[in-house]
C-alpha positions in Angstrom: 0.0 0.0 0.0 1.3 3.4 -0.7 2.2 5.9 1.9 -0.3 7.8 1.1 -3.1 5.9 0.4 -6.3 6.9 2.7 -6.9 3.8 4.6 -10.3 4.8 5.8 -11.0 5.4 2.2 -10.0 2.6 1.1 -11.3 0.2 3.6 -15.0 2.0 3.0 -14.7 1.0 -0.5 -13.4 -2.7 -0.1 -16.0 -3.8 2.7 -18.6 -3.4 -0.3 -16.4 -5.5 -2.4 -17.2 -9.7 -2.4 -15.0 -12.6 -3.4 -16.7 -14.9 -5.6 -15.8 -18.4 -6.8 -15.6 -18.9 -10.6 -16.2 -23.0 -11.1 -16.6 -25.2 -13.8 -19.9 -24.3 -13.6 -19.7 -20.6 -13.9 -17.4 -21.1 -16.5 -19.5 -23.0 -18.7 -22.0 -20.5 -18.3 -20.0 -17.7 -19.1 -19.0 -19.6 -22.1 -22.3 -20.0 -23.1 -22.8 -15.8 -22.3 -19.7 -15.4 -24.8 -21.8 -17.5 -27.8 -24.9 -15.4 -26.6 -23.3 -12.4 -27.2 -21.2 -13.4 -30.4 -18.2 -12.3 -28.7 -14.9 -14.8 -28.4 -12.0 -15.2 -27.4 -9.7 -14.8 -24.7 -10.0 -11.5 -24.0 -13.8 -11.8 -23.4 -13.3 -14.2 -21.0 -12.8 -12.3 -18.3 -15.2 -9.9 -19.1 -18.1 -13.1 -19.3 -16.6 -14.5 -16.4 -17.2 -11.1 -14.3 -20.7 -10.6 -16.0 -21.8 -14.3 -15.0 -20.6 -13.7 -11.5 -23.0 -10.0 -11.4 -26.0 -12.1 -12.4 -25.2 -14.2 -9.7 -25.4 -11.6 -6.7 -28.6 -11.0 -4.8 -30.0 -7.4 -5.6 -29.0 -4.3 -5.8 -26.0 -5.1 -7.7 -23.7 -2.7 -10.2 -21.2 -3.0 -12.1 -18.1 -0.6 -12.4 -17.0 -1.2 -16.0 -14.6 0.8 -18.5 -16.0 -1.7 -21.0 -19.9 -0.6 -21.3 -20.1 -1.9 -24.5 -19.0 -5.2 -23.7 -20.5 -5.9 -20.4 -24.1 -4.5 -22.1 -23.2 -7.3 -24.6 -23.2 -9.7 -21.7 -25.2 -8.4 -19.4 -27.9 -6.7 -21.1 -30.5 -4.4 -18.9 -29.9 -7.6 -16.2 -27.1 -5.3 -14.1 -26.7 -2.0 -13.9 -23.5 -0.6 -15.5 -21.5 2.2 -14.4 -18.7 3.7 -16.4 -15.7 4.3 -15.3 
C-alpha cells in the first residue's frame, strides 16, 4: 500500500467488495454468455466470467465497467453498468 493511500477510504470501498468463486460451472456458463453475445476469445473471457458472476449476486447489484459496450453485450439491462 502506498504511503499515502487513505486507509479509511479505502477500507470503505473494499468492505462493499465480495469474493466470488468462478467454477466449472460458472465457467461453462459464461462460455455460453460469450456464444450469446457473439463475442470470443480470450479476452472476453474475463469480461463473461465477471458478467456471469453480477447475475449471480442477490439485488441491488452494479457494475463498475470501462467496457460498457462489452459488459451491455453480456449483461444486457440484467445489471446496472457504471462507467468508469
Amino acid at each position: 500500500m502506498h504511503r499515502r493511500t487513505d486507509k479509511a477510504r479505502l477500507a470503505r470501498v473494499l468492505s462493499g467488495v465480495r469474493i466470488v468463486h468462478i467454477g466449472d460451472e460458472e465457467a461453462k456458463a459464461a462460455s455460453a454468455m460469450l456464444i450469446n453475445a457473439g463475442l470470443h476469445g480470450h479476452k472476453y473471457a474475463i469480461d463473461a466470467a465477471v458478467a456471469e458472476a453480477a447475475l449471480r449476486q442477490r439485488r441491488p447489484v452494479v457494475m463498475l465497467t470501462s467496457d460498457i459496450d462489452d459488459m451491455t453485450k453480456l449483461c444486457g439491462d440484467r445489471v446496472p453498468l457504471v462507467a468508469v
